[in-house]
C-alpha atoms as an extended CHARMM CRD file, in Angstrom:
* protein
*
       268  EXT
         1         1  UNK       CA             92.0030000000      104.4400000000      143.9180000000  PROA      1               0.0000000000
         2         2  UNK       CA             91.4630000000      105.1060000000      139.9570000000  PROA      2               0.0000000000
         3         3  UNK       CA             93.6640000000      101.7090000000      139.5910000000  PROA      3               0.0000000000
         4         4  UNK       CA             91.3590000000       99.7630000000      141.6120000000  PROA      4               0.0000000000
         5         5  UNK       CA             88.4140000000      101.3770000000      139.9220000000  PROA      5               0.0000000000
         6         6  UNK       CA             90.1560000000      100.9270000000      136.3310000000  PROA      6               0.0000000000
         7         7  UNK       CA             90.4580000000       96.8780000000      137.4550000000  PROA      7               0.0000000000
         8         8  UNK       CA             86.5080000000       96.8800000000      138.7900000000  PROA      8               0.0000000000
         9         9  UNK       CA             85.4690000000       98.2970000000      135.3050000000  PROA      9               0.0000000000
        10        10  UNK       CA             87.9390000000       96.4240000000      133.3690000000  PROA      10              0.0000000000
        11        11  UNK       CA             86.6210000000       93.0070000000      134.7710000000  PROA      11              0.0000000000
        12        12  UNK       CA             83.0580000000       93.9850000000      134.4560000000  PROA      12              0.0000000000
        13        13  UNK       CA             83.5160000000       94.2550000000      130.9290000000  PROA      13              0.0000000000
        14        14  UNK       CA             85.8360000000       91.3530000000      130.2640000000  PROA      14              0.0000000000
        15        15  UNK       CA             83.1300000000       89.1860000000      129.3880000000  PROA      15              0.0000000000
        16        16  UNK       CA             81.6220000000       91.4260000000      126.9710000000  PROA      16              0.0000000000
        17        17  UNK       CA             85.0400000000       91.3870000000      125.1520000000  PROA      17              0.0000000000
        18        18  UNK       CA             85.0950000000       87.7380000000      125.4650000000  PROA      18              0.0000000000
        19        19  UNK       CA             81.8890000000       87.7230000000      123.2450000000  PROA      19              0.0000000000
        20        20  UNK       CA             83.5620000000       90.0280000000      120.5920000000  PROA      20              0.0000000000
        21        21  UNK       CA             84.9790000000       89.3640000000      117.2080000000  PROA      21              0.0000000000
        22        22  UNK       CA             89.2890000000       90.8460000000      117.2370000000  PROA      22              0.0000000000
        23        23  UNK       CA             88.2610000000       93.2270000000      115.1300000000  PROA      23              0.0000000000
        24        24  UNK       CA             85.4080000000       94.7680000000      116.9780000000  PROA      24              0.0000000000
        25        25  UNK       CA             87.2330000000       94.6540000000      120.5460000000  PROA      25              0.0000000000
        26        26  UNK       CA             89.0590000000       98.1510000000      120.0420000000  PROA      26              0.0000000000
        27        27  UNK       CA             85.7090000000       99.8610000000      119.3750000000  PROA      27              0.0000000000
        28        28  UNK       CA             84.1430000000       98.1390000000      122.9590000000  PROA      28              0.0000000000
        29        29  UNK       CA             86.7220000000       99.2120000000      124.5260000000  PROA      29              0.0000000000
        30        30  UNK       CA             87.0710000000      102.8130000000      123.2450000000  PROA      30              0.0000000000
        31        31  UNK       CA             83.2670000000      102.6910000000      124.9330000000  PROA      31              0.0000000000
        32        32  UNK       CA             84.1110000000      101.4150000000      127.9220000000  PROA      32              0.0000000000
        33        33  UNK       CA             86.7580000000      104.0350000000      128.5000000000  PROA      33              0.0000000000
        34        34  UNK       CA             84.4420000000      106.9870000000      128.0380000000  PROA      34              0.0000000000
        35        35  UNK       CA             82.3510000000      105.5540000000      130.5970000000  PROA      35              0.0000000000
        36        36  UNK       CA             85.4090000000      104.8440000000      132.6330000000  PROA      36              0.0000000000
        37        37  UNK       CA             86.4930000000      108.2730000000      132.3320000000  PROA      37              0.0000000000
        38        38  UNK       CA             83.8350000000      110.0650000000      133.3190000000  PROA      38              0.0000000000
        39        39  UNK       CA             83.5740000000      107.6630000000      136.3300000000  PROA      39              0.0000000000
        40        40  UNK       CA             87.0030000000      108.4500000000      137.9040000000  PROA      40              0.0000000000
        41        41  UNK       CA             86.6700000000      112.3160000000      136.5850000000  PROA      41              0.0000000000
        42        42  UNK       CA             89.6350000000      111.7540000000      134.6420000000  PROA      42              0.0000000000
        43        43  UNK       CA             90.6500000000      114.2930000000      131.8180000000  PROA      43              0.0000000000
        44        44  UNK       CA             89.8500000000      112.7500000000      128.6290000000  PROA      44              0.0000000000
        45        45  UNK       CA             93.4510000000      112.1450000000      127.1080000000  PROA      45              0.0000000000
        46        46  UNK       CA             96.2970000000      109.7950000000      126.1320000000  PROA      46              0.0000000000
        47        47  UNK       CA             97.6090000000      110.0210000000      129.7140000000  PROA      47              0.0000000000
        48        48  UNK       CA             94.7630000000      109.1150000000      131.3910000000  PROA      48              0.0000000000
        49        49  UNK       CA             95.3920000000      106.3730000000      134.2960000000  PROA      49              0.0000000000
        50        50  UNK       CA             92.2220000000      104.4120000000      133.8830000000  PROA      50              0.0000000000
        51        51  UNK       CA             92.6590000000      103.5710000000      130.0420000000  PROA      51              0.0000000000
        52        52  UNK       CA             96.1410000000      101.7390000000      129.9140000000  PROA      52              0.0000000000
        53        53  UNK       CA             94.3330000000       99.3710000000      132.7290000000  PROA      53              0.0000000000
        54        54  UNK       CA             91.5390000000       99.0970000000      131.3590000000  PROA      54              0.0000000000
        55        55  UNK       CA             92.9920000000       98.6690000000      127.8330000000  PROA      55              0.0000000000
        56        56  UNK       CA             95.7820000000       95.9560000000      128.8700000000  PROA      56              0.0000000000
        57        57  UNK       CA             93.9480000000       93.8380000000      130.9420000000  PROA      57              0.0000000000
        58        58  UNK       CA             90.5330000000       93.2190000000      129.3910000000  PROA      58              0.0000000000
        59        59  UNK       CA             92.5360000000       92.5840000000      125.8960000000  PROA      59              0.0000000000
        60        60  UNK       CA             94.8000000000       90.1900000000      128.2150000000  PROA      60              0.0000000000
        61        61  UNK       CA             91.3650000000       88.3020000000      129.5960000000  PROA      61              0.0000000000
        62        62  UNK       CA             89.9090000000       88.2130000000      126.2560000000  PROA      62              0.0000000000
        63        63  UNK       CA             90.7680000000       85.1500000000      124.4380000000  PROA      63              0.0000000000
        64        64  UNK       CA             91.4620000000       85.4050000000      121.0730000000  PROA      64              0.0000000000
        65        65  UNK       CA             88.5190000000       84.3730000000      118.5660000000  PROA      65              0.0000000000
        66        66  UNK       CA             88.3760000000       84.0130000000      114.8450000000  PROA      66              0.0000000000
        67        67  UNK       CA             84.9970000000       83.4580000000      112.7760000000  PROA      67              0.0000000000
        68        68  UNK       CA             84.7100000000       79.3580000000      112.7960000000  PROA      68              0.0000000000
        69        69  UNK       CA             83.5350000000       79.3760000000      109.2240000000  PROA      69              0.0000000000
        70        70  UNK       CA             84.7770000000       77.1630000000      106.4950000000  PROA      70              0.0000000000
        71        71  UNK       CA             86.6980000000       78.3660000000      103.6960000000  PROA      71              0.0000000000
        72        72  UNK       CA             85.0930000000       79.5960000000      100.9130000000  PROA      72              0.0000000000
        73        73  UNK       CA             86.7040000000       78.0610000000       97.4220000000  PROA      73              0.0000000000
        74        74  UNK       CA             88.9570000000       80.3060000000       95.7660000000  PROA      74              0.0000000000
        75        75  UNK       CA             86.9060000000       79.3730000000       92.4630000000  PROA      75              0.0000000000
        76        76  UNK       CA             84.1220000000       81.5000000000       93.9680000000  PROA      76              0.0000000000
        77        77  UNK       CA             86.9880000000       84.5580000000       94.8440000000  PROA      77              0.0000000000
        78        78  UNK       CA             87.8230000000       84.1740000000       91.0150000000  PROA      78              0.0000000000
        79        79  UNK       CA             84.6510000000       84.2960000000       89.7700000000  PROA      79              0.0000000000
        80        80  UNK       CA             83.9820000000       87.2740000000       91.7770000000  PROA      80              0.0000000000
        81        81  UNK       CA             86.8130000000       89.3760000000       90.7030000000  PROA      81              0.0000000000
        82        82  UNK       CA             85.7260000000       88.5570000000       86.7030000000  PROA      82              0.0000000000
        83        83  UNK       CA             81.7420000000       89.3050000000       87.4970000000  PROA      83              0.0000000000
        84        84  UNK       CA             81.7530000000       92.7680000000       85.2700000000  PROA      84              0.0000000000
        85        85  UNK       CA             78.2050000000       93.4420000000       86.6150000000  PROA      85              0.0000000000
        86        86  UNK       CA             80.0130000000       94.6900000000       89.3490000000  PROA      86              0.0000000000
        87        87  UNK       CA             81.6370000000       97.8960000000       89.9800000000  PROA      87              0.0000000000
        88        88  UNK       CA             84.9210000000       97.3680000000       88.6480000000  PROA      88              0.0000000000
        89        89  UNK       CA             86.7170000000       99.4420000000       91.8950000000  PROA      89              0.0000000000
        90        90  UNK       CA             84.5860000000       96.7520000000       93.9100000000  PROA      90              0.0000000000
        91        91  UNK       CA             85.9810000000       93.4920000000       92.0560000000  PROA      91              0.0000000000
        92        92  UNK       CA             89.4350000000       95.4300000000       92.2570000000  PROA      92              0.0000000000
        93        93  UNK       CA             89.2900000000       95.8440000000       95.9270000000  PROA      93              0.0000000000
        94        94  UNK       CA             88.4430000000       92.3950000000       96.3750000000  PROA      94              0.0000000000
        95        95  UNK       CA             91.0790000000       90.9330000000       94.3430000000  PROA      95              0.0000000000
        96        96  UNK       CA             93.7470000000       92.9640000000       96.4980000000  PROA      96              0.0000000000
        97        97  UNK       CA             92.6490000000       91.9540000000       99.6740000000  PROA      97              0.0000000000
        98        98  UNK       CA             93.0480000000       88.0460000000       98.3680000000  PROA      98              0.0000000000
        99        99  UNK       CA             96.5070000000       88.8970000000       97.2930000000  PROA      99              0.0000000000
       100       100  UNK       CA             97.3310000000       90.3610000000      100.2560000000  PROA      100             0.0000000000
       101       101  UNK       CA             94.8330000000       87.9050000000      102.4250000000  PROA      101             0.0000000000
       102       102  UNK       CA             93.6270000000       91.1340000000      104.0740000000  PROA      102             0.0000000000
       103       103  UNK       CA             90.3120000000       92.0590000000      105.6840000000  PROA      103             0.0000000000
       104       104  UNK       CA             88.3320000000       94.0070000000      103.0980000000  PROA      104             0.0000000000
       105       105  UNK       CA             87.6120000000       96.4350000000      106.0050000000  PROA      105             0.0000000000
       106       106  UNK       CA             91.3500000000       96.9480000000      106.1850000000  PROA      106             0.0000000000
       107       107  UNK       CA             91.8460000000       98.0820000000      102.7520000000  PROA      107             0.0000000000
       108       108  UNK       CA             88.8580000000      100.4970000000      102.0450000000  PROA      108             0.0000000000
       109       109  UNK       CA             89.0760000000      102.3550000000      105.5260000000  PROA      109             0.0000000000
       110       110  UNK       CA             91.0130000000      103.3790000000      108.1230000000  PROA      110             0.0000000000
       111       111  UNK       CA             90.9510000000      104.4600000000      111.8490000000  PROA      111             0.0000000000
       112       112  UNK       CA             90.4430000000      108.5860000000      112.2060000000  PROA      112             0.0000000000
       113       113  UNK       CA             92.4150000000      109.7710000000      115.1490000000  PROA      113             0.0000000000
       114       114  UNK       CA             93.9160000000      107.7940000000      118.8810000000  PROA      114             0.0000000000
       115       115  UNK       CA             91.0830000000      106.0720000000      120.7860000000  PROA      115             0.0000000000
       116       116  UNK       CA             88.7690000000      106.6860000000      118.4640000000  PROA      116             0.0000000000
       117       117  UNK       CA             85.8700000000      103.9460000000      116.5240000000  PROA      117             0.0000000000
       118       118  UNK       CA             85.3010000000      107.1410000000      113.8130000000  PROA      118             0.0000000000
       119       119  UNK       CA             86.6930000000      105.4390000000      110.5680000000  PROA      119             0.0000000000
       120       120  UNK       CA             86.7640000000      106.9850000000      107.2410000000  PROA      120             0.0000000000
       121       121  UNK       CA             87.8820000000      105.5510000000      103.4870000000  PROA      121             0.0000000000
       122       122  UNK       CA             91.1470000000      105.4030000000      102.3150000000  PROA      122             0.0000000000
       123       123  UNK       CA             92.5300000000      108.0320000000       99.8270000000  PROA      123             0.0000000000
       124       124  UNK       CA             93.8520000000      108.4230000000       96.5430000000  PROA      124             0.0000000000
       125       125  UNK       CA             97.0150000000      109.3560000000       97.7290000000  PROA      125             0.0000000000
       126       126  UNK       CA             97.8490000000      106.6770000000       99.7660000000  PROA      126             0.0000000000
       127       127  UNK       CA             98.0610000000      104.1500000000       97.3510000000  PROA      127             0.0000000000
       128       128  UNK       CA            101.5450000000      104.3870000000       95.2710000000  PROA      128             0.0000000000
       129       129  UNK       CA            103.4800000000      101.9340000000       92.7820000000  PROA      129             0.0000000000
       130       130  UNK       CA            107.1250000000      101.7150000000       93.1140000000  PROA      130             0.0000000000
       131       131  UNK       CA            109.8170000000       99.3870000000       91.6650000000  PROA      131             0.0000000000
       132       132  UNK       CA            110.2080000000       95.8080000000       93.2590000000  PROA      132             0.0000000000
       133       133  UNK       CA            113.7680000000       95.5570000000       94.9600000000  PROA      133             0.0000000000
       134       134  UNK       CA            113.3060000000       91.8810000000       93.7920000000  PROA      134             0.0000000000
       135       135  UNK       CA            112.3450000000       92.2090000000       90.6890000000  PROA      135             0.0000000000
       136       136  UNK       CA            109.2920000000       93.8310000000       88.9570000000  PROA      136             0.0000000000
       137       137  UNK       CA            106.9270000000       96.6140000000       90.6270000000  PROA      137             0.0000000000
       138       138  UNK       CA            104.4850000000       96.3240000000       93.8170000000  PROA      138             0.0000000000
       139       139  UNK       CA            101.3900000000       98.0250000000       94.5920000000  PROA      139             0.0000000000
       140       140  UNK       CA            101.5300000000       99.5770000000       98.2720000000  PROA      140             0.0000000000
       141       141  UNK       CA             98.5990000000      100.8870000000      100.2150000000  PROA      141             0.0000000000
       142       142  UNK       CA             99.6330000000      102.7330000000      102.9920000000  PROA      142             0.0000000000
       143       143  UNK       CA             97.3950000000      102.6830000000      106.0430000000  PROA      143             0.0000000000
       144       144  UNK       CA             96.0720000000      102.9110000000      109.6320000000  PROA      144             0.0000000000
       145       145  UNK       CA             93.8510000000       99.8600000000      110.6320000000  PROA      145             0.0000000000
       146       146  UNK       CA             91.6830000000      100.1750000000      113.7830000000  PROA      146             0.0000000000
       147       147  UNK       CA             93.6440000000       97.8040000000      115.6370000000  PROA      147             0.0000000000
       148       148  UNK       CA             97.1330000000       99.2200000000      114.6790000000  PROA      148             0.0000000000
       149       149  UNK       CA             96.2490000000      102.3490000000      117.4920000000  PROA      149             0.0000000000
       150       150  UNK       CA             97.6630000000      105.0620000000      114.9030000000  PROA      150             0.0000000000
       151       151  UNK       CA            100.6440000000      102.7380000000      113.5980000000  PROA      151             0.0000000000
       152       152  UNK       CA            100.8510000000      102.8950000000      109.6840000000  PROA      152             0.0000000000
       153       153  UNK       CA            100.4010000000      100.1460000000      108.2320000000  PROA      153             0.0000000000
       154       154  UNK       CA            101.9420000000       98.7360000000      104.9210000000  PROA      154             0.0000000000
       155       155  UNK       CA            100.2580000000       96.2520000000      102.2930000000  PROA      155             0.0000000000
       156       156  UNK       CA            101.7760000000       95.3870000000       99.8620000000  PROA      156             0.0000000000
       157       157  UNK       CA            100.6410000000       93.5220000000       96.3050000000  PROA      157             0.0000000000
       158       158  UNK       CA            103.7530000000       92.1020000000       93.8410000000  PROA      158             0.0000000000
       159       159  UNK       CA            104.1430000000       91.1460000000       90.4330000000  PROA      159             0.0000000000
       160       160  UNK       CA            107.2800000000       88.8570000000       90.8500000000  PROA      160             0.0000000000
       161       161  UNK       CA            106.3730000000       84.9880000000       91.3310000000  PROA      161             0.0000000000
       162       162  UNK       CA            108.0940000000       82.4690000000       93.5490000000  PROA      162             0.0000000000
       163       163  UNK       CA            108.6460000000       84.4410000000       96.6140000000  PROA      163             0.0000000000
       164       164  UNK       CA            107.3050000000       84.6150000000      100.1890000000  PROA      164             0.0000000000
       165       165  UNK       CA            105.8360000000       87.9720000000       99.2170000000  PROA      165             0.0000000000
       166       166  UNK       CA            103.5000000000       87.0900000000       96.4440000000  PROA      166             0.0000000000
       167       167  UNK       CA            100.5460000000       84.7620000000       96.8140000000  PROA      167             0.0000000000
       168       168  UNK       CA            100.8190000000       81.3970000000       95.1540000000  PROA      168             0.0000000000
       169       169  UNK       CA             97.6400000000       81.8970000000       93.5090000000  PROA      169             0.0000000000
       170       170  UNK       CA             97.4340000000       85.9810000000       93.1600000000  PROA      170             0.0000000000
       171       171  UNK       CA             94.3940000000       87.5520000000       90.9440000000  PROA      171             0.0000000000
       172       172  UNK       CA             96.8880000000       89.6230000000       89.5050000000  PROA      172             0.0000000000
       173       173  UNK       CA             95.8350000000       93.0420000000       91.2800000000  PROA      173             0.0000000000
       174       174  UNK       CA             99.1310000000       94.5360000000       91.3760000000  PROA      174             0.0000000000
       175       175  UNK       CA             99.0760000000       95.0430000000       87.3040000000  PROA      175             0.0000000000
       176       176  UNK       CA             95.4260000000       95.9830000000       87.3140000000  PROA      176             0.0000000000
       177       177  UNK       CA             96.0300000000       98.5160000000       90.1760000000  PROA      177             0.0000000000
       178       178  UNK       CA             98.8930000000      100.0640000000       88.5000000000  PROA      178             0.0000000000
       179       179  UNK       CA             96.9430000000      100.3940000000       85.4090000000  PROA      179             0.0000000000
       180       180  UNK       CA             94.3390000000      101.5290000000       87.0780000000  PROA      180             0.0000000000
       181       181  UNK       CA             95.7080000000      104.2280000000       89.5440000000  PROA      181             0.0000000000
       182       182  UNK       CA             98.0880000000      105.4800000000       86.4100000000  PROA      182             0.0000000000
       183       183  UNK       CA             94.8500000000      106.2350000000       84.0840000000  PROA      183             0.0000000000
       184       184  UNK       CA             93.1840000000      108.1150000000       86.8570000000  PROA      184             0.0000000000
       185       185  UNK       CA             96.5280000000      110.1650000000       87.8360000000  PROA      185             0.0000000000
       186       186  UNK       CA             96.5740000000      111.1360000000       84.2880000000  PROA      186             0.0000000000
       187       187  UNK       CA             92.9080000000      112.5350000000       83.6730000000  PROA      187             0.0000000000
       188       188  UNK       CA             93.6270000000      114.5830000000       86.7440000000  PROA      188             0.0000000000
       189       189  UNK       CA             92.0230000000      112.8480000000       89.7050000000  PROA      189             0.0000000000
       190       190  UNK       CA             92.2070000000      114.4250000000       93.1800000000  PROA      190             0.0000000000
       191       191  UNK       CA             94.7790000000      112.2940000000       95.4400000000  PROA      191             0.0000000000
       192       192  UNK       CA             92.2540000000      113.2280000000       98.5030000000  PROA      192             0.0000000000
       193       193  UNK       CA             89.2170000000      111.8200000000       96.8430000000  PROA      193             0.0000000000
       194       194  UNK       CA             88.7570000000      107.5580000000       97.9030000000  PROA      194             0.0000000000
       195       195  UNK       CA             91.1310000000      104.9160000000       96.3120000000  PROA      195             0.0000000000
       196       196  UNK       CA             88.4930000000      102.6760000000       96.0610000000  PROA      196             0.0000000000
       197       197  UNK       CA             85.7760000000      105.2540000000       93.9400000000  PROA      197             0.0000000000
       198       198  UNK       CA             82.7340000000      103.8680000000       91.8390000000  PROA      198             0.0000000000
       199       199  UNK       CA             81.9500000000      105.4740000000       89.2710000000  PROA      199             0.0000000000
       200       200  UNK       CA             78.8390000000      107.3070000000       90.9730000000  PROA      200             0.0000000000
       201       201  UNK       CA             81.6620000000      108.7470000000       93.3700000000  PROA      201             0.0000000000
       202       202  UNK       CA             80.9920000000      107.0220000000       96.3370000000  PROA      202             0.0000000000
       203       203  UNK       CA             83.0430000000      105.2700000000       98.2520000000  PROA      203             0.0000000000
       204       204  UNK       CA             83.6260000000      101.2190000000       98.4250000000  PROA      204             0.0000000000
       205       205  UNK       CA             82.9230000000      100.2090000000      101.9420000000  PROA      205             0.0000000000
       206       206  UNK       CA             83.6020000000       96.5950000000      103.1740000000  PROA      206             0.0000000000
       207       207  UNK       CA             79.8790000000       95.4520000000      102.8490000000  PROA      207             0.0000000000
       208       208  UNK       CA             80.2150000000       95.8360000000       98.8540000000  PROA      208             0.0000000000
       209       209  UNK       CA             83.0450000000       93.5910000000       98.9200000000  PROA      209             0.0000000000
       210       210  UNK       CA             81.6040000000       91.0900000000      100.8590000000  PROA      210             0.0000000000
       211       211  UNK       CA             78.0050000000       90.9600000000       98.9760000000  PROA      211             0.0000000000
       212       212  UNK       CA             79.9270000000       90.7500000000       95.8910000000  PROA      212             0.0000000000
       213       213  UNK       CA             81.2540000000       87.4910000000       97.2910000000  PROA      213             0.0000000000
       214       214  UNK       CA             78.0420000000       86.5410000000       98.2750000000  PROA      214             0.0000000000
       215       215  UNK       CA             76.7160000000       86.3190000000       95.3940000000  PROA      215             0.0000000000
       216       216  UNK       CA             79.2910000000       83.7840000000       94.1410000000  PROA      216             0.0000000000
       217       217  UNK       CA             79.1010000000       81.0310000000       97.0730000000  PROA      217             0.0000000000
       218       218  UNK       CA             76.3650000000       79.4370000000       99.2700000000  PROA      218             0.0000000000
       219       219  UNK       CA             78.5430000000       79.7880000000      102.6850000000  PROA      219             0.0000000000
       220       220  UNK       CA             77.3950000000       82.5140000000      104.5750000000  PROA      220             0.0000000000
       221       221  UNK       CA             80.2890000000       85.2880000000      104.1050000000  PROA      221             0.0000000000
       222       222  UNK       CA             81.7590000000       87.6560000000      106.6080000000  PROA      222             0.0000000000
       223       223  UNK       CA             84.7820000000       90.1410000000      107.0150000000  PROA      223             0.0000000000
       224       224  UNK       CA             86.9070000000       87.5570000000      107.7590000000  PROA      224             0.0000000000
       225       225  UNK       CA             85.7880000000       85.1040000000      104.8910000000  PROA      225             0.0000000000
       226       226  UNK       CA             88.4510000000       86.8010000000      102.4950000000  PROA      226             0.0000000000
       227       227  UNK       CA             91.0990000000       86.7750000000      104.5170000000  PROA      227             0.0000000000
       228       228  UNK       CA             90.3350000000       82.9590000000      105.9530000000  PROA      228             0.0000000000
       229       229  UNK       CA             89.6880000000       82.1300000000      102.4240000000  PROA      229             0.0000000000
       230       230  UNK       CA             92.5630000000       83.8250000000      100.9390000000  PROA      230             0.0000000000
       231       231  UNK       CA             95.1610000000       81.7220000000      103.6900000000  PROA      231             0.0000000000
       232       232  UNK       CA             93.4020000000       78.7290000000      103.2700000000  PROA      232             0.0000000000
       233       233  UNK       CA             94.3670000000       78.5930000000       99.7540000000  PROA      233             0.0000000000
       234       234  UNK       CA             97.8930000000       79.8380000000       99.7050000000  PROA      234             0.0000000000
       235       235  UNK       CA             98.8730000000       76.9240000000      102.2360000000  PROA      235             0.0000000000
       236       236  UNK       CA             96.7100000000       74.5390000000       99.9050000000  PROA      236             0.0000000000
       237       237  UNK       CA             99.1100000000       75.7340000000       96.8190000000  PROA      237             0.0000000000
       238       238  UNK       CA            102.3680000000       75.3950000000       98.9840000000  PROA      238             0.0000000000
       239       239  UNK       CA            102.7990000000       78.0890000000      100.6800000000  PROA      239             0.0000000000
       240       240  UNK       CA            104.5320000000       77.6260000000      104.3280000000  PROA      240             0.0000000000
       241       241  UNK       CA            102.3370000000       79.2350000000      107.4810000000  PROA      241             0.0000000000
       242       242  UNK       CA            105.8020000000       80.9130000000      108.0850000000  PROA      242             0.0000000000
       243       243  UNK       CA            105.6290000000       82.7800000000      105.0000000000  PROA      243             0.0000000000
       244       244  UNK       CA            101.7930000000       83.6930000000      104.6490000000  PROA      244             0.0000000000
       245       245  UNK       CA            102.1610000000       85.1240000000      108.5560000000  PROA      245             0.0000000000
       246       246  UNK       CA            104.4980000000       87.7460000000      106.6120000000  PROA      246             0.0000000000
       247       247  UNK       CA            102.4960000000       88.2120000000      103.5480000000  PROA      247             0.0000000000
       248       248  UNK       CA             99.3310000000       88.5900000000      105.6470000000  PROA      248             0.0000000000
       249       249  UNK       CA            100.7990000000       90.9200000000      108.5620000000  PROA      249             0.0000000000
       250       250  UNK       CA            100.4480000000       88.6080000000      111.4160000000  PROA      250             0.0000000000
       251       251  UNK       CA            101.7810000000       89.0760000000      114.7770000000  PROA      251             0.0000000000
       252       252  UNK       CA            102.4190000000       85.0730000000      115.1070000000  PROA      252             0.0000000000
       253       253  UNK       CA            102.4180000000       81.9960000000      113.4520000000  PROA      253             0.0000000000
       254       254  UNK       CA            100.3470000000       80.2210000000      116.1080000000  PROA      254             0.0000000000
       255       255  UNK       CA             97.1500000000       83.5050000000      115.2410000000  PROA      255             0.0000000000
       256       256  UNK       CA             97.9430000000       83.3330000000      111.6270000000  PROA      256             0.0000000000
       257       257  UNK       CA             97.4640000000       79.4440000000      111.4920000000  PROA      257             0.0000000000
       258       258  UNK       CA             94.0370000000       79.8010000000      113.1240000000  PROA      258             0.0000000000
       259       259  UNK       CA             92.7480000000       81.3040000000      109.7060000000  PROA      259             0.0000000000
       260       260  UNK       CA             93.8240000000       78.0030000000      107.6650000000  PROA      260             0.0000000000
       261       261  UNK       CA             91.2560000000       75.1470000000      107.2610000000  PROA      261             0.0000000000
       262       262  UNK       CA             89.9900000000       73.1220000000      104.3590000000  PROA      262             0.0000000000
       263       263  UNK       CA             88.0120000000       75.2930000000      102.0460000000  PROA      263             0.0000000000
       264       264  UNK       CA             84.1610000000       73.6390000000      101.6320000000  PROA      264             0.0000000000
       265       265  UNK       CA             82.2820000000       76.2960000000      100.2670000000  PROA      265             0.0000000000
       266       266  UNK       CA             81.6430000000       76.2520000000       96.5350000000  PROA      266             0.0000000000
       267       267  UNK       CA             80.7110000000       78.7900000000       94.1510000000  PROA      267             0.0000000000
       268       268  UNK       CA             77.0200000000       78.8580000000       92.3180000000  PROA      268             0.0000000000
């Protein structure tokens, strides 16, 4: 019985899924299985029968999507990183996610705790720099992304040039970051306070990384528009789809080529 009612809720809110971004599904769902548990009476915990069901199959129906807009130039990434009206851990932030053509949202916070939306910033702590096997140093943020279900998650910025590691046209933030993190280590900062601290304390959150951007194109910018961006240009400069699906994290080639298209947005 709690299968069949796990497959009558899980197709009832397939088609809200369909609707959804990737990287608001996990949240819907999380949603959906409350409601799901208290409708079968389950206990609320990682063994529950409805939520693998529910989980696996309206993921499985919903086909993937990824925002349709067009690339934004990287001259308009570039000019953002150098605008020092804004806060500097801001214009950092941004230049790491184009290095590592992440989702801003990916580097500033993470996922708090299994089967949960609750998200909270990333810390001081979890940020290190270590010696390059290859050659040089690398920055490394370690991590738990919303979609990752608890799975740490490692991204990675180099210093070393010609390899399918490093982006073909990098803002440099590996240098910067080490710089940056060793001058705060030193004057004493807390490792549990945010990585990604303005100087008023608070936090960066991904909507300061994206208005920064803003303010440097006329395409209408969204979560995705760094990463989309940020792959559009590394294939532009040479880089094979096999080798940004590794720099980037993707699963597949076939997902990470969906974020490559001809970049059309200028910056002001």
């Amino acid at each position: 019985m709690a299968d069949d009612c796990a497959g009558l809720i899980a197709g009832m809110a397939c088609r809200g899924v369909c609707e959804l971004a990737p990287s608001t599904r996990a949240t819907y769902i999380a949603s959906v299985r409350a409601v799901a548990v208290r409708c079968l009476g389950e206990v609320e915990d990682r063994a529950t029968r409805c939520w693998p069901l529910l989980s696996a199959r309206a993921m499985a129906w919903a086909a993937p999507r990824v925002d349709t807009r067009p690339a934004v130039a990287a001259e308009a990434f570039e000019a953002a990183v150098r605008d020092r009206t804004a806060p500097r851990a801001v214009r950092m932030a941004l230049g790491f996610a184009w290095d590592t053509v992440s989702r801003c949202s990916d580097i500033v916070d993470e996922a708090r705790g299994h089967g949960t939306s609750a998200r909270g910033p990333v810390l001081l702590r979890q940020m290190q720099v270590r010696p390059d096997p290859g050659g040089g140093f690398a920055v490394e943020l370690v991590t738990r992304t919303k979609t990752s279900r608890g799975r740490a998650v490692r991204i990675v910025a180099h210093t070393r040039r010609g390899s399918p590691a490093t982006h073909p046209r990098r803002m440099g933030s590996a240098r910067v970051l080490a710089k940056w993190l060793g001058d705060r280590r030193a004057a004493g900062a807390d490792e549990e306070e945010p990585l990604w601290r303005k100087s008023s304390g608070e936090a960066v959150v991904a909507e300061d990384i994206v208005a920064l951007l803003q303010r440097h194109t006329h395409e209408r910018v969204s979560r995705h528009s760094i990463r989309i961006g940020s792959a559009s240009a590394a294939v532009a400069a040479g880089l094979s789809v096999a080798a940004l699906a590794t720099l980037g994290g993707w699963q597949s080639q076939e997902v990470c080529r969906q974020y490559v298209r001809q970049a059309l947005g200028g910056h002001v």
